[in-house]
DODO-437936 format. One record per residue: x negated, y negated, z of N, C-alpha, C in turn. Coordinates in steps of 0.02 Angstrom, whole numbers, plus 50000, padded with zeros to 5 digits. Each point is the difference from the previous one (the first is absolute). Last residue first. Layout:
N
X_Y_Z_X_Y_Z_X_Y_Z
...
//
This chain:
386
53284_48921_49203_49968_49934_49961_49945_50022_49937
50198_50138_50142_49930_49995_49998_49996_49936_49930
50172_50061_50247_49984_49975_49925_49931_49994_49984
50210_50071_50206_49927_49998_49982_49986_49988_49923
50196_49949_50223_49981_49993_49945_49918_50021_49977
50112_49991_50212_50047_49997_49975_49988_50035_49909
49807_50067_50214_50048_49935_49954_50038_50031_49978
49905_50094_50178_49970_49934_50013_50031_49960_49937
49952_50273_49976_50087_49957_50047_49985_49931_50028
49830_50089_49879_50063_49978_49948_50067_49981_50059
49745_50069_50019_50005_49951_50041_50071_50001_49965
49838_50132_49880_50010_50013_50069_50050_49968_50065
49972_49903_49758_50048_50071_50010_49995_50048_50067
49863_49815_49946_50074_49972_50006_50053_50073_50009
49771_50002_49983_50005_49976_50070_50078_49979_49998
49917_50086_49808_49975_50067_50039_50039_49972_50065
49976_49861_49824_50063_50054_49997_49980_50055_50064
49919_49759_49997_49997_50052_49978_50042_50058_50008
50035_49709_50033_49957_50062_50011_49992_50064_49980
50136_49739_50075_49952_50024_49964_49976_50055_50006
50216_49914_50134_49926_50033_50001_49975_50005_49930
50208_49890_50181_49984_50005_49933_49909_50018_50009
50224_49970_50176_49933_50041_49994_49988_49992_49927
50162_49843_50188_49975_50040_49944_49955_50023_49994
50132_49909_50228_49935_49987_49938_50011_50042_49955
50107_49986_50239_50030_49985_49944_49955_49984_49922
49892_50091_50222_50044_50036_49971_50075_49967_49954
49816_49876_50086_49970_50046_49948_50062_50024_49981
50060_49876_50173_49985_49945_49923_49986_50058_49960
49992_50077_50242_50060_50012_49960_50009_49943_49933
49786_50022_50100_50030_50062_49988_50077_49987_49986
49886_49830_50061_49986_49998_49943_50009_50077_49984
50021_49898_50230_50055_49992_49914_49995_50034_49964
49828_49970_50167_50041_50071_50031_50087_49991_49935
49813_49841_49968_49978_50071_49980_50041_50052_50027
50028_49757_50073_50018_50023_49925_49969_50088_49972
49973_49936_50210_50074_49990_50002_50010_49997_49921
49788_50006_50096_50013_50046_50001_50078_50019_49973
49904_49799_49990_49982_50024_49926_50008_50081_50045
50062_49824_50133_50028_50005_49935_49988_50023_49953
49860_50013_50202_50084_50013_50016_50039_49990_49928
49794_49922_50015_50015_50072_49996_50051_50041_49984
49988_49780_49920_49958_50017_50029_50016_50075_50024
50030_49735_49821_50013_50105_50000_49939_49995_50048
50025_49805_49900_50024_49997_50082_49999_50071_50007
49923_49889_49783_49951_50022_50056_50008_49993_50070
50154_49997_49819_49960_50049_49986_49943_50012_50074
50148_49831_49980_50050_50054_50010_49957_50033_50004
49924_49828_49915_49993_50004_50070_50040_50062_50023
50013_49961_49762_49899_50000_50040_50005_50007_50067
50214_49943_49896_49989_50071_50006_49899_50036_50027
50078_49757_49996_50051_50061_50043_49987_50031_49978
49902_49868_49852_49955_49992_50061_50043_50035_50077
50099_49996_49754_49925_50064_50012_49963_49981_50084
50194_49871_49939_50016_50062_50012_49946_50042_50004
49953_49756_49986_50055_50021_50056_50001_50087_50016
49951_49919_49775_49924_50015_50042_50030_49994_50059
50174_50069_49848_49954_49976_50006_49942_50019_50037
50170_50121_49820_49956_50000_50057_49952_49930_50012
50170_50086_49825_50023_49955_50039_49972_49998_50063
49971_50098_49783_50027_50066_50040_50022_49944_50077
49884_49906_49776_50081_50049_49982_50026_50038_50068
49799_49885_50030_50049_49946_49975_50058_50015_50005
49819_50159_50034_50021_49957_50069_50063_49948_49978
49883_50134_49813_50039_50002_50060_50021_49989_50047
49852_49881_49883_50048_50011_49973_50055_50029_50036
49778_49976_50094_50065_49961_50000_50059_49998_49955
49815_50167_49981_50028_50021_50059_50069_49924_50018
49876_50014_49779_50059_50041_50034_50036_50021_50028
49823_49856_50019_50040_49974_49955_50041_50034_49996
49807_50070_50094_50025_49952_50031_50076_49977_49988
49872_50146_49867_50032_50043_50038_50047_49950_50041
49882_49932_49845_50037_50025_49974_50033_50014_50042
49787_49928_50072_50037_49950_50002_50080_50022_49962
49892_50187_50151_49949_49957_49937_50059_49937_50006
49934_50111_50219_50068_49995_49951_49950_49953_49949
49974_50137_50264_49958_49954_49939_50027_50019_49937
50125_50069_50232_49947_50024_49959_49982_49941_49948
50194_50022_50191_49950_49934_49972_49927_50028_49981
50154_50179_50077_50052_49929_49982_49953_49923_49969
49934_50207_50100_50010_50014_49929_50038_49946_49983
49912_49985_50213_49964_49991_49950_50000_50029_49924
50149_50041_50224_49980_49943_49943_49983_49975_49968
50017_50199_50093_50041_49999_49973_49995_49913_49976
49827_50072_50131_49994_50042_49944_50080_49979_49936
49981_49904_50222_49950_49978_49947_49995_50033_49940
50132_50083_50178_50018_49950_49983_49968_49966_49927
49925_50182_50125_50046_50015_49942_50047_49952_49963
49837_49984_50186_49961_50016_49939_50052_50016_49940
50054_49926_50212_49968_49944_49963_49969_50027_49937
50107_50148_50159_50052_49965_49959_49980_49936_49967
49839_50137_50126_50027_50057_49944_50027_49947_49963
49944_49918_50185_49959_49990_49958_50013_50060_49937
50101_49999_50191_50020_49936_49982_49963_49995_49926
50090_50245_50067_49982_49945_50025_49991_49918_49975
50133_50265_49983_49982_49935_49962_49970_49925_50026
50096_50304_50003_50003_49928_50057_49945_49956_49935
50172_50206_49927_49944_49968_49994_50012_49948_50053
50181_50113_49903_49964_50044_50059_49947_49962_50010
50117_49945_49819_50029_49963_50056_49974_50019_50067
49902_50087_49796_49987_49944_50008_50038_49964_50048
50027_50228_49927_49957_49990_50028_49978_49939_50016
50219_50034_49919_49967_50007_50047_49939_49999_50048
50050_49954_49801_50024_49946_50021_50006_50026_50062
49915_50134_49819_49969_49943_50007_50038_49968_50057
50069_50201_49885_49951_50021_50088_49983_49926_49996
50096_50034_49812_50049_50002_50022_49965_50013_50092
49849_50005_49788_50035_49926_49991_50060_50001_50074
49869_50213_49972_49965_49953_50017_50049_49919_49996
50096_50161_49868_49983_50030_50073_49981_49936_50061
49968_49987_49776_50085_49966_50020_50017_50023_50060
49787_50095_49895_50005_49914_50031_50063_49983_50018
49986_50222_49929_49982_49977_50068_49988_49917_50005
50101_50091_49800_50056_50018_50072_49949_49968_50049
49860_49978_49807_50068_49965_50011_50047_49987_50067
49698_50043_49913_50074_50003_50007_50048_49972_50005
49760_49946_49935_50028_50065_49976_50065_50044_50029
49978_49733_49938_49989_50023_50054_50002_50097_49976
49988_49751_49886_49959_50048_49995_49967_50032_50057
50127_49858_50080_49984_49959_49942_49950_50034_49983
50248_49962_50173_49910_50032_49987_49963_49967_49936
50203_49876_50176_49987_50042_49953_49925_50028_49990
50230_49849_50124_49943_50047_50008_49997_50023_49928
50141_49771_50046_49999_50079_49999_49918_50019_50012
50243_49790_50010_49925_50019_50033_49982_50093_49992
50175_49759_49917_49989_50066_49995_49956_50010_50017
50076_49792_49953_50033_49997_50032_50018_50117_50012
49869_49793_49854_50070_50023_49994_50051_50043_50057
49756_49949_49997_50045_49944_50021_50067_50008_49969
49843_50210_50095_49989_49963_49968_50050_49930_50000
49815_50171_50148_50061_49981_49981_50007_49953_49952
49861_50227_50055_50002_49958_49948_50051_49971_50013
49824_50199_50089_50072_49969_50006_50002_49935_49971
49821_50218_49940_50013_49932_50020_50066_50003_50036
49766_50131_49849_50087_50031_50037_50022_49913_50036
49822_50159_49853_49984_49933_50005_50082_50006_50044
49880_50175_49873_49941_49953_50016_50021_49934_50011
50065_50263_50094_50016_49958_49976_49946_49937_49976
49979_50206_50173_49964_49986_49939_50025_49949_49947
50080_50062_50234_50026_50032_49969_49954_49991_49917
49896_49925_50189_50030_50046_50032_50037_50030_49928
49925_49796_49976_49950_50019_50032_50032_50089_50028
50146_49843_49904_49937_50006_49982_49955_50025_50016
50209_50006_50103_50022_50022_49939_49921_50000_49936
50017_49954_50228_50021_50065_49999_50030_50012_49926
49886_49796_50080_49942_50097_50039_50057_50051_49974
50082_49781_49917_49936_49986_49981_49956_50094_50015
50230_49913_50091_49987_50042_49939_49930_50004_49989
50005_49908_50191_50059_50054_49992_49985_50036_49938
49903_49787_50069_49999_50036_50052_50040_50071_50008
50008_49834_49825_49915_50002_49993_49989_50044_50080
50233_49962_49903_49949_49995_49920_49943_50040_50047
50149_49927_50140_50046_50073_49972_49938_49992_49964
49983_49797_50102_49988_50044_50049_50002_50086_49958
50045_49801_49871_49931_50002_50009_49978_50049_50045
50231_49963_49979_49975_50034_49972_49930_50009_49967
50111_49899_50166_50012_50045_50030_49969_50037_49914
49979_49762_50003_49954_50046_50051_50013_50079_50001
50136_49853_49873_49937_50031_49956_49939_50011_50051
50220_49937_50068_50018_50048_49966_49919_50045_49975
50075_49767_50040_49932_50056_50068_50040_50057_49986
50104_49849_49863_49917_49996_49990_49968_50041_50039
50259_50057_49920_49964_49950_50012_49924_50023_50017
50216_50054_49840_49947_49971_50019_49993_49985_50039
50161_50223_50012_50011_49913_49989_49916_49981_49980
50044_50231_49924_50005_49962_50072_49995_49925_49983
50035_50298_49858_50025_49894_50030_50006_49988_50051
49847_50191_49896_50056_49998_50021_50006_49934_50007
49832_50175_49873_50023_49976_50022_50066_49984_50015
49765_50164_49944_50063_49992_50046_50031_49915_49992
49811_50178_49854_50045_49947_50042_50054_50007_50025
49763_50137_49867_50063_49993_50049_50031_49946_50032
49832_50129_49785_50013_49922_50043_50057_50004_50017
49804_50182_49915_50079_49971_50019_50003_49933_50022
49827_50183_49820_49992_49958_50082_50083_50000_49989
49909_50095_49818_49997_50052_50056_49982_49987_50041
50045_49922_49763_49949_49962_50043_49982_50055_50072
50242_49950_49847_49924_50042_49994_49969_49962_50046
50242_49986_50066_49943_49948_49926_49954_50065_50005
50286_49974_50080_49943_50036_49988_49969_49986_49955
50171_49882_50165_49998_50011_49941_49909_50047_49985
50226_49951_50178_49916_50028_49995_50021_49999_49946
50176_49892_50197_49977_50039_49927_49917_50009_49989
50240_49894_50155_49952_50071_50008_49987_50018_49930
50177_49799_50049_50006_50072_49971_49896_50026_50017
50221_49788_50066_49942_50047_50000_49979_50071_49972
50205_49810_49893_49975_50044_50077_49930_50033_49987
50027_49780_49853_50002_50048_50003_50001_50038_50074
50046_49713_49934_49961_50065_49997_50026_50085_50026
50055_49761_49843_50045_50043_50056_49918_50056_50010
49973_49743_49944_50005_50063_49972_50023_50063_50060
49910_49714_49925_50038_50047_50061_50018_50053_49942
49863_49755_50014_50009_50041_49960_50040_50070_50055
50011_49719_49998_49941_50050_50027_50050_50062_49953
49984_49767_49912_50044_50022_50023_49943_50079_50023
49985_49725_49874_49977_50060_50030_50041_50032_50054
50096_49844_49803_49979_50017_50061_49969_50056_49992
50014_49912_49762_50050_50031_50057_49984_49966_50062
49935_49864_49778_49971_50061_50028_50050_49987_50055
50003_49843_49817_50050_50041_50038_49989_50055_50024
49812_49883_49820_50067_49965_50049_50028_50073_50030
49736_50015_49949_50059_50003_49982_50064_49965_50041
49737_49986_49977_50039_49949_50039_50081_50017_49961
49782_50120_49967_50016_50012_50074_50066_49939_50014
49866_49993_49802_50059_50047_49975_50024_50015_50086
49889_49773_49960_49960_50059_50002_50087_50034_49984
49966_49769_50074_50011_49988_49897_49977_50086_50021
50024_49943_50218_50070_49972_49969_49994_50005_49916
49787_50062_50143_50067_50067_49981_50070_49931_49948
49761_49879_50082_50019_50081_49937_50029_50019_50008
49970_49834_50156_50022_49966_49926_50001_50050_49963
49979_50071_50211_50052_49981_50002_50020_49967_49926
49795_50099_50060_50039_50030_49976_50067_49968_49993
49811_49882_50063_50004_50012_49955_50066_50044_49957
49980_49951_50209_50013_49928_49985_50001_50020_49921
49917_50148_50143_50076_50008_50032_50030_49951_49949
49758_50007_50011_50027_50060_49959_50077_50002_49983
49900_49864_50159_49978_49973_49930_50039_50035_49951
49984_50046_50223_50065_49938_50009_50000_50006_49930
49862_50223_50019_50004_49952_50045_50059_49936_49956
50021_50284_50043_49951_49956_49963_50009_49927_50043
50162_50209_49951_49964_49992_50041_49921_49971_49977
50275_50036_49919_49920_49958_49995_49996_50021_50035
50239_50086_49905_49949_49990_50081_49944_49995_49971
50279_49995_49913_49914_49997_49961_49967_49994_50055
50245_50107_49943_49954_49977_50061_49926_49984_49962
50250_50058_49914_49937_49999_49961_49975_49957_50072
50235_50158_49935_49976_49930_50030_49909_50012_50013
50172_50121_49776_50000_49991_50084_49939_49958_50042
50041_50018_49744_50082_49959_50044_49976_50019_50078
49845_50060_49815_50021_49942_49996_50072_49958_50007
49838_50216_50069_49951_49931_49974_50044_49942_50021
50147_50218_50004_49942_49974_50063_49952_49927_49987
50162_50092_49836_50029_49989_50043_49957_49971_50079
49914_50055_49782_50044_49950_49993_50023_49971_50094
49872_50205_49969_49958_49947_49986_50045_49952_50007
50102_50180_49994_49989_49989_50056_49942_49937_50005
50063_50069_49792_50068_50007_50036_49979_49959_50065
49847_50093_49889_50030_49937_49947_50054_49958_50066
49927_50229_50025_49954_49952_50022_49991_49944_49969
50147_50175_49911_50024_49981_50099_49937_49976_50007
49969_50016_49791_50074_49987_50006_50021_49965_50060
49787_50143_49944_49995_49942_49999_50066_49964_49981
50036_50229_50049_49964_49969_50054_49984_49921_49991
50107_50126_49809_50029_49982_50061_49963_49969_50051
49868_50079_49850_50046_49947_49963_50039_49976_50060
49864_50177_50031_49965_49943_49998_50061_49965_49981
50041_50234_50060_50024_49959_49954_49982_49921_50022
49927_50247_50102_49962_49951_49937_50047_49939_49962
50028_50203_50176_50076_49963_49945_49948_49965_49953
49875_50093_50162_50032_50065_49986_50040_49966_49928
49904_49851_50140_49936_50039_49955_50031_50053_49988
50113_49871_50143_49983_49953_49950_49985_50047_49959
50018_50111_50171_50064_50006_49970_49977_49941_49955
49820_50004_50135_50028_50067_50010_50062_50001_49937
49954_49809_50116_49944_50005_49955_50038_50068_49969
50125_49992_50189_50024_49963_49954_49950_49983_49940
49955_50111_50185_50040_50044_49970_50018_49962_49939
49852_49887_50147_49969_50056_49964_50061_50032_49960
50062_49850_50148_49963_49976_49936_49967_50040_49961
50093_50069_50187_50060_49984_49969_49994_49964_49932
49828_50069_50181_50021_50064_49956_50066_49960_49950
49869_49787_50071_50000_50075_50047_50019_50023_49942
50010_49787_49962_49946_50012_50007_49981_50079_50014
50205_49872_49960_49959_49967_49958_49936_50018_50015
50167_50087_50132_50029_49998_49958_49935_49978_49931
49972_49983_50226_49990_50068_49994_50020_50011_49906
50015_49781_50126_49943_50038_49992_49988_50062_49966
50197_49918_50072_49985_49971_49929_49939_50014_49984
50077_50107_50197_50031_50019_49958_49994_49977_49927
49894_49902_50203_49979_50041_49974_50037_50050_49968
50088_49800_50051_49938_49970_49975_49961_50070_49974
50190_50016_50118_50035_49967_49952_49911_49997_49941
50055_50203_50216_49951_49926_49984_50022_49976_49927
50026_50218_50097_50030_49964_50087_49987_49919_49950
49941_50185_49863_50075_50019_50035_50021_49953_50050
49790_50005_49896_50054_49972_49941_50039_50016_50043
49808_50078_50086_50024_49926_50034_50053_49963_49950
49893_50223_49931_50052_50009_50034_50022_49925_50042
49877_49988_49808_50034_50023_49992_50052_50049_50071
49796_49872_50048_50044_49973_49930_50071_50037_50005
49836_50101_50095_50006_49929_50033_50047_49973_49973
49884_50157_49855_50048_50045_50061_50036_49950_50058
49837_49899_49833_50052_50027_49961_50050_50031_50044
49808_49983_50111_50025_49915_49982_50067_50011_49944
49846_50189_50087_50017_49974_50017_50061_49943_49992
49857_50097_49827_50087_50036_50033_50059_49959_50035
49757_49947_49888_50010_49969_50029_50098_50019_50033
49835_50113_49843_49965_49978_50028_50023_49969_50067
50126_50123_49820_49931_49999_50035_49960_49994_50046
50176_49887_49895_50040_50064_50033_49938_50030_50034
49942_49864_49834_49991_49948_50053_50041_50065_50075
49968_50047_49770_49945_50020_50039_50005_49948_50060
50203_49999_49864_49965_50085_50005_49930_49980_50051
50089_49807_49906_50037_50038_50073_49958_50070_50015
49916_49917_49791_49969_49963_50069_50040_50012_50067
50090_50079_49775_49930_50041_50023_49955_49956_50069
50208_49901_49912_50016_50071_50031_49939_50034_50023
49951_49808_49889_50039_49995_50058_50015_50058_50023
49935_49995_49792_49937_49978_50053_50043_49993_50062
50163_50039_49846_49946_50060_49996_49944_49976_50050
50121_49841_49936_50046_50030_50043_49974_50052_50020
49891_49843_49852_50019_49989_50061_50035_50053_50064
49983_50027_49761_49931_50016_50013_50013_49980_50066
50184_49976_49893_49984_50061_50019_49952_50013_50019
50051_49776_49956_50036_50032_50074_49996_50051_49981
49884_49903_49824_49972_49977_50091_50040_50021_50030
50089_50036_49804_49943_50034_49998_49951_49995_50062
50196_49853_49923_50013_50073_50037_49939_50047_50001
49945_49774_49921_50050_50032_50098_50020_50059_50000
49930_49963_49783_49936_49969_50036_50030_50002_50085
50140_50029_49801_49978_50070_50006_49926_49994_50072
50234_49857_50036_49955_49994_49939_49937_50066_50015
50142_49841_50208_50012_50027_49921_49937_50036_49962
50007_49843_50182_49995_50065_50033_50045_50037_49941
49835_49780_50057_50028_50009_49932_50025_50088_50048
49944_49744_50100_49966_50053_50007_50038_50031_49952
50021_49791_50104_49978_50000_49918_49990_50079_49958
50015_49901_50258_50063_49991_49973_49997_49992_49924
49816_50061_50158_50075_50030_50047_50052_49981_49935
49774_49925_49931_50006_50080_50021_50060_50027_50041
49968_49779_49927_50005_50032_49950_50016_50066_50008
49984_49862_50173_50041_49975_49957_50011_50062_49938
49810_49991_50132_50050_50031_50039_50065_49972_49956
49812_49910_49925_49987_50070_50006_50042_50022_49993
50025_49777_50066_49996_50003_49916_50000_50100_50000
49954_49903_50199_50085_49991_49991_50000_50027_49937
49761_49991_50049_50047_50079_50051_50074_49983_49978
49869_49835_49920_49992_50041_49968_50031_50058_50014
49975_49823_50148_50040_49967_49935_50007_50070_49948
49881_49998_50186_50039_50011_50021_50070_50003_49941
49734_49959_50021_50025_50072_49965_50085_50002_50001
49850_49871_50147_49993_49988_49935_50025_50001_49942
49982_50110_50223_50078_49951_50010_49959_49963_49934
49935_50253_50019_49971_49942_50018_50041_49928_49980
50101_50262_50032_49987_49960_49979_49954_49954_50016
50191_50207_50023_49946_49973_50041_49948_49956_49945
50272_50138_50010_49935_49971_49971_49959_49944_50036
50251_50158_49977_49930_49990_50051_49951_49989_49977
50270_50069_50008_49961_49993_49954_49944_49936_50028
50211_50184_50078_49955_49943_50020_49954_50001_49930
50271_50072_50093_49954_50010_49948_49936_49948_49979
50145_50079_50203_49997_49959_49981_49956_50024_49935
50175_50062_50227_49972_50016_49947_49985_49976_49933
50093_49994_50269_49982_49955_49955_49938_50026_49974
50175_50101_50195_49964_50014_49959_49978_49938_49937
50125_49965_50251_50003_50007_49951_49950_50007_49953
50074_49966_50260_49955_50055_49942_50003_50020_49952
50159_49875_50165_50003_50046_49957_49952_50064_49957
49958_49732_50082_50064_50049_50008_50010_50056_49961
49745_49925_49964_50058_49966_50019_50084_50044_50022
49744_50043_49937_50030_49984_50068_50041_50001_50005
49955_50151_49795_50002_49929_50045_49998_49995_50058
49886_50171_49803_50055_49993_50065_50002_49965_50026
49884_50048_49742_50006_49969_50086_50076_50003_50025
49840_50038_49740_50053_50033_50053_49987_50002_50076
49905_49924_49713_49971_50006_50102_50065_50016_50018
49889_50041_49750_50061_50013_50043_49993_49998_50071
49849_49914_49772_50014_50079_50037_50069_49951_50038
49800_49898_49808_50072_50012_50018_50000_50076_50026
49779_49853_49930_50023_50023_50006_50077_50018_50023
49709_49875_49983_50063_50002_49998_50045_50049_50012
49742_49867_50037_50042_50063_50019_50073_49968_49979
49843_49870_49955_49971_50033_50009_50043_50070_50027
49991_49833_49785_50033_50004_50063_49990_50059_50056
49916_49922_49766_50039_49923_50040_50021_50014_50056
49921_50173_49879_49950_49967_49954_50018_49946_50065
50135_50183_49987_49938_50001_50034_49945_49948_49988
50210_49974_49905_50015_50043_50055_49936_49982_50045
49991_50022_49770_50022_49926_50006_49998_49994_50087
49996_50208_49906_49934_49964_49977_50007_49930_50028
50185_50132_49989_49961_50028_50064_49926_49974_49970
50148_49953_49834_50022_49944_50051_49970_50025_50058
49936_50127_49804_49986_49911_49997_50014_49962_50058
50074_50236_49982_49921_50005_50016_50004_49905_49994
50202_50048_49949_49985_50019_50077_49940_49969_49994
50080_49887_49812_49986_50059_50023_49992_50017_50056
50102_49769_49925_49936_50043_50011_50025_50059_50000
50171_49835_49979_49938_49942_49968_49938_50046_50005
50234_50097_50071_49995_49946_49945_49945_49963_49957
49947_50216_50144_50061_49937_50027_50003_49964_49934
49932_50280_50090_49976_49934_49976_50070_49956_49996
49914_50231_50193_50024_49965_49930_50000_49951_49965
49897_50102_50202_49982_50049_49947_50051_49948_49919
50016_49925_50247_49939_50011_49985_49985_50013_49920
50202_50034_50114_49995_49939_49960_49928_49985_49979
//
């Protein structure tokens, strides 16, 4: 939407306007796993602007224009979604690159995960294939059709959350701007969580240039918080000597996440079979381990202090957003804080002597070179070069 023009401007005019009144803007796609019964996926189409509360009057007026004026016809759009689609594809391409990892995460945590299946879909290989086939059919026309389509349908029937973060004043102000603003459509839907049949597991490598790998593992485990000791313990006492320091890799981890999936992985590692090697000796060696007092204060801390890192004010704001949609109170973060810092030996040996039979339900998806994928082939279902 960036790239195209509206009723009253030109792209370039209205990303002039944009930057002129507002200090950061933009529309993407947040995707959360609830607290609530069930764990329900809530997938939201966010639109995000930062501002001096001056200005505020102007951001409705902006945003007005730019979500619901926008033109997706005509030789001037279709000409931005091929140039679009093309930059895009060429930015997966080097992001495959760079960042495998996180793509390989993705795309195999689509099998156990509502949130990372939509993920995967709008962001991973599944987005790529789909750029991919835009740019083969070229039929711009159509495309700005189904984004007519879906514009209608999303903007201006499904249910519209407005979140301030600012002060009483701001709150006071906005309230008199939306009811006369284009945000105040009648008969919007319910919000409804989003669900999708997911896929059986499947074992796959897709092959990049570059002549590194990125290896993952993952598998489904319930959330919870001292979860993220045992894997502060796997990251920086395990993998760290034997997959960094030992196997030459430049970066390796355990990673849980809130949907409700926990994996290993490398990160421009010069091998494959043997890290997965290495990934499957972990939980032993770590239940074998004695663990004193002061060990379990350090891992404690360590695992918490990713939890209350220094947050721009955007970030702040995000971070409650979600909290809103996903039904977490401050009750609930202040139990799982304590949960976190009751893990003690005995329980973090008791989760590591597990975590061997969790692996062995996991997926293997790998970024990497033909040389390392084809040495390594009985390890997948599936191989594909990107």
């Amino acid at each position: 939407m960036d790239e195209l023009d509206t009723e009253k401007h030109t792209a370039r005019e209205l990303n002039t306007l944009r930057n002129t009144w507002l200090g950061s803007s933009g529309a993407w796609m947040d995707c959360w796993t609830g607290q609530q019964e069930g764990r329900p996926c809530h997938a939201k189409l966010t639109v995000g602007m930062s501002m001096l509360e001056r200005s505020l009057e102007k951001a409705v007026e902006l945003g007005s224009e730019w979500l619901y004026e926008t033109k997706f016809s005509g030789p001037q759009a279709e000409a931005a979604m091929e140039r679009v689609a093309s930059q895009q594809k060429l930015l997966m391409e080097q992001k495959f690159l760079r960042e495998g990892h996180t793509f390989a995460a993705m795309r195999a945590a689509a099998h156990f995960s509502v949130e990372s299946a939509l993920s995967e879909r709008c962001n991973g290989v599944s987005y790529y294939h789909y750029l991919c086939e835009l740019l083969e059919k070229a039929d711009w026309t159509a495309l700005g059709k189904r984004m007519e389509e879906l514009w209608k349908s999303v903007l201006k029937k499904n249910a519209l959350t407005v979140s301030l973060h600012g002060s009483d004043a701001a709150l006071d102000t906005l309230k008199k701007l939306l009811p006369g603003s284009a945000f105040a459509a009648e008969k919007r839907g319910e919000a409804k969580p989003c669900t999708e049949e997911l896929t059986a597991p499947v074992n796959e490598a897709f092959i990049i240039d570059g002549g590194v790998n990125y290896d993952v593992l993952v598998w489904p485990m319930e959330r919870r918080l001292e979860r993220k000791v045992l894997a502060r313990v796997m990251s920086y006492e395990y993998l760290w000597h034997n997959i960094r320091e030992v196997g030459g890799a430049y970066g390796t981890g355990m990673v849980t996440q809130n949907d409700g999936t926990e994996y290993l992985y490398t990160y421009r590692d010069p091998h494959l079979k043997e890290s997965y090697e290495t990934f499957a000796k972990g939980p032993a060696e770590l239940a074998g381990r004695d663990y004193t007092g002061k060990d379990m204060n350090e891992f404690i801390v360590g695992a918490a202090a990713k939890l209350d890192t220094p947050r721009k004010p955007r970030e702040e704001a995000a971070s409650t957003d979600c909290k809103y949609f996903c039904g977490i109170t401050d009750e609930m973060t202040a139990a799982e804080r304590k949960s976190l810092c009751s893990v003690d030996a005995a329980a973090l040996k008791a989760e590591a002597a597990d975590l061997s039979a969790r692996m062995e339900k996991g997926v293997r998806v790998v970024f990497g070179s033909k040389e390392a994928v084809e040495a390594a082939k009985e390890l997948f279902d599936r191989v594909e070069t990107l």
